[in-house]
N, C-alpha and C positions, 0 to 999 in steps of 0.2 A: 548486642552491639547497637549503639546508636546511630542512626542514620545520616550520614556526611552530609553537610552543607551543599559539597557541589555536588552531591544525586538530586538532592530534594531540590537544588537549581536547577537540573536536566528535568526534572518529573515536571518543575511548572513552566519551561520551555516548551514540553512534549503537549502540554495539557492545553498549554495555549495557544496553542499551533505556533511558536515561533520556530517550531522542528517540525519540517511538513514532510509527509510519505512515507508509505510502509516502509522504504529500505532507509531513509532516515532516521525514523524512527528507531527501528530496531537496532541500528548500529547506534544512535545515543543513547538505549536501554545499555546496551553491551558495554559501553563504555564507564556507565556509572555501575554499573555491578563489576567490571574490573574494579573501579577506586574502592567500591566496598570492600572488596577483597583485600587488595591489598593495604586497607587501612585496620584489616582484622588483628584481634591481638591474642587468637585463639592459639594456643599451645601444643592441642593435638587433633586429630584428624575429625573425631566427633565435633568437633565446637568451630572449627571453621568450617564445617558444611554447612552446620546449623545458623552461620555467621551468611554463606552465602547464598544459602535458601531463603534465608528471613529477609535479604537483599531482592531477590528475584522473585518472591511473591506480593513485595512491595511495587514494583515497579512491573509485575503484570497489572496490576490497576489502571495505568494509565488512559489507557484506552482499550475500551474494551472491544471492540470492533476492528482488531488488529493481531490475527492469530501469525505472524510473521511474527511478532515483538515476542510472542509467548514460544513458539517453534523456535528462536534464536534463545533466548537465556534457557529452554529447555535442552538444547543444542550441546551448551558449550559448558552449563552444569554436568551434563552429563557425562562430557568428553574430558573434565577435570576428574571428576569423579571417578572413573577406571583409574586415575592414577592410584599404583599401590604403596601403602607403607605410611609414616607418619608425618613427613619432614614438607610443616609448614612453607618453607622455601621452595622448594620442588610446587607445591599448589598452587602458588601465587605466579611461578614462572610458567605454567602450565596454562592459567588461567587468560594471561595476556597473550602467547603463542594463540591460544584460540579463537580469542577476541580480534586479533587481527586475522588468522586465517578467515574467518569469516568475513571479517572486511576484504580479503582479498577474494573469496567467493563469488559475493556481490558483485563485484568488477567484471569477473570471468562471466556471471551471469545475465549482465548490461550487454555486456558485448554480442553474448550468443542471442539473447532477443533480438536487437539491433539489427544484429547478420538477418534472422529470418524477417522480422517486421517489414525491414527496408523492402524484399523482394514483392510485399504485397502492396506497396504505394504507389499506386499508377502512373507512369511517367505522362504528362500532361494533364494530368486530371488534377484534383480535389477532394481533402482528406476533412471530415470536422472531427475535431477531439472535445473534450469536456474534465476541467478542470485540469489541476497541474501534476503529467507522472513524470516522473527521471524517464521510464521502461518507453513511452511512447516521444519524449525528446528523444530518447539518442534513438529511435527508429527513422523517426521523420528526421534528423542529421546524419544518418546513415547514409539513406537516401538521398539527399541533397547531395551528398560527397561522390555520390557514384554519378552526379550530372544526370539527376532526375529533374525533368521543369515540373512542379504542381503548385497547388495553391491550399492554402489551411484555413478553415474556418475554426474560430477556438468560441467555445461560448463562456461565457464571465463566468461563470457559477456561481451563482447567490448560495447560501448568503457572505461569506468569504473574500469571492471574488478571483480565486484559486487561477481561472481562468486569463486573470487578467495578467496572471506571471506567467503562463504559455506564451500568450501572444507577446508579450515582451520579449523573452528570450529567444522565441524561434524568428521574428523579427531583425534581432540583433544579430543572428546568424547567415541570416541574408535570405529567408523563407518568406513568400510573399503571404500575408498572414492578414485576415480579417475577423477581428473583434465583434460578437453579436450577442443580441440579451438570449440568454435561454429558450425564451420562448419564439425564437426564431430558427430555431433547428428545421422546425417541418418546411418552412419557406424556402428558406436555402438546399435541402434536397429536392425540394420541386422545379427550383428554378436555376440552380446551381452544379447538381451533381448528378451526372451521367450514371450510365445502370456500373460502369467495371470504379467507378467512384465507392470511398471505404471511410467506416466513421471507427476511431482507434479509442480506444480508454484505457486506464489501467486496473486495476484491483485491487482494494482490502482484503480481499477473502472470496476464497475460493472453497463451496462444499463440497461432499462426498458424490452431489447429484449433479457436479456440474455447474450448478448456478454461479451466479457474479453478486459478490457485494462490491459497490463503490458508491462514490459519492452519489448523495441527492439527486437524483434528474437523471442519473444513468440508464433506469430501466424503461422511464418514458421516451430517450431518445432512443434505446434498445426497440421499442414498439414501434418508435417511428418508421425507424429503419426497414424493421421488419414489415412494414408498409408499403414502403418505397422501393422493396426489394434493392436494399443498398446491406452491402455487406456491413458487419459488425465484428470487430476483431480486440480483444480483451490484449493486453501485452503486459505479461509477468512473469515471472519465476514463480516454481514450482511451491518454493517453500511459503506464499499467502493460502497454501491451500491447510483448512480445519480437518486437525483427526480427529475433534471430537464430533462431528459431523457423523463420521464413519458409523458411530452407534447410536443418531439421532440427535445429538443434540441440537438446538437451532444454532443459529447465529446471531450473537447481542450486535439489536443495531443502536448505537451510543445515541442518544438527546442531548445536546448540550444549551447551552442556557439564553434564555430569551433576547439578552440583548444583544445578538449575533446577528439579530431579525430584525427588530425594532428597540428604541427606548422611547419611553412614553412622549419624550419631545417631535420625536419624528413626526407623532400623530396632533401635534400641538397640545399634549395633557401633560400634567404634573406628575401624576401617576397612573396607572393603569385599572379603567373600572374593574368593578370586582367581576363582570359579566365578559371581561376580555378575557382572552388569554393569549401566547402562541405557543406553536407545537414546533419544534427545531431538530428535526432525523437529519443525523449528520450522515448517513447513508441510506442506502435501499436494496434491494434483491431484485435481480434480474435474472428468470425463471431462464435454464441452461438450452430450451429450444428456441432463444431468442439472442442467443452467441455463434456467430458461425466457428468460431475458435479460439481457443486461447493460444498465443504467439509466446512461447515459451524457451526454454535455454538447449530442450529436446527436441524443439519444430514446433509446426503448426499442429496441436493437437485438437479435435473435435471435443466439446465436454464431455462424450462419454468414456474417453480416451482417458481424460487428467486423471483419475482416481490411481488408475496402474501407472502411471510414472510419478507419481506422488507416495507410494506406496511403495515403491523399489527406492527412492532417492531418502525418504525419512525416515523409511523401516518399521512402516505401524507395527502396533501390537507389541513394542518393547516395552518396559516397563517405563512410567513417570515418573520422574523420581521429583519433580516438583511442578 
């Protein structure tokens, strides 16, 4: 089966970041593997799986540094797939039931970060975040609704600028919120934030050891912290966490393309000497003794905690079926 126009329009959405964050993301994966589906013209029960495997292995490409996109169309293939018997109809009613139960998931598991996050943003103090999550907005609007006073520092995040949609929105919320370059993290916990003061992130990926993938610059403001003995607090759901992790695998951290960073005009050239180059890690790892915890739909778990509730809520060890 040929692949539908508006997937291949969600895949260069996804690709382009005009669909930003893991739970974004993964609900417009979901979305475009329903239209496969139900665009399939498969007759019996072999050839529409085959119709929507060949969908779901397509659109695990997107980004590879996103095991939530790959845990969700693994999810919800496999939740169509118990269904028994041959009747195309039943599949495809099967298929969207799912797609949105898990959009209604998502919700349920916004909310319960939220709930716990909020308890750890110090009322009177100063929170910095780094780049843009849904999981650490509605913590820090959590908070604010419970008549917490603080203050936010958000850092822009190069190359994107990711950050500069935080401070927007938690702004517009009525969060008194301060804009800085990157490389102004270590400053503002010297001279800004008190020892019970907390730096919040979110997560792409979460491994088997605990560690943190997110965005660029996560791990060195991770180090800072760990410096400044200033707490560090990861805010996600359980499902960014890799089960292929569990048996070693690493985690792909994505490169994307130069002119994200620069284009040869930036530097006043035409093109780019053959002796330049640039290097563009759309994220980083951040070793798990430099997370106090991840702010989860379970509670505040330590890293060496996530593996077993990640393990109870996904059921490693079942088979893949894609």
């Amino acid at each position: 089966m040929a692949i539908q126009a508006r997937t291949r329009k969600i895949y260069s959405d996804i690709k382009a970041l005009r669909v930003q964050g893991a739970d974004q993301v993964a609900a417009a994966a979901l979305k475009a593997l329903e239209i496969e589906g139900l665009a399939s013209k498969a007759r019996n029960r072999e050839d529409f799986f085959a119709d929507l495997r060949a969908a779901a292995l397509y659109l695990k490409t997107v980004r590879p540094t996103e095991p939530e996109l790959r845990n969700a169309l693994r999810l919800v293939f496999a939740s169509v797939h118990l269904c028994s018997g041959d009747n195309i109809a039943d599949f495809k009613e099967a298929l969207s039931k799912h797609v949105g139960l898990y959009q209604k998931n998502l919700s349920n598991v916004r909310s319960k970060v939220a709930e716990y996050g909020a308890r750890l943003v110090p009322d009177g103090g100063t929170v910095l975040v780094h780049c843009h999550s849904g999981s650490v907005m509605s913590v820090l609007k959590k908070a604010f609704e419970a008549d917490k006073e603080f203050k936010v520092f958000a850092c822009e995040t190069r190359p994107l600028y990711q950050g500069r949609k935080s401070a927007r929105e938690l702004s517009e919320y009525g969060i008194s919120t301060t804009l800085i370059v990157d490389s102004a993290s270590r400053i503002v916990m010297t001279r800004f934030m008190r020892d019970s003061d907390v730096v919040l992130v979110g997560a792409d990926a979460i491994t088997s050891e605990g560690d943190l993938v997110n965005k660029v610059g996560t791990s060195a403001l991770a180090l800072t912290a760990f410096e400044h003995e200033k707490r560090f607090y990861s805010c996600t759901g359980v499902h960014k966490f890799d089960p292929f992790t569990v048996w070693g695998a690493d985690e792909p951290i994505e490169e994307r393309e130069s002119c994200e960073v620069a284009l040869p005009r930036d530097l006043g050239l035409k093109k780019f000497p053959r002796k330049l180059s640039v290097f563009n890690p759309a994220f980083d790892l951040t070793d798990a003794k430099y997370v106090n915890a991840f702010v989860t739909e379970f509670g505040v778990l330590p890293p060496q905690s996530i593996v077993l509730a990640v393990w109870r809520e996904l059921g490693l060890g079942e088979k893949q079926l894609i």
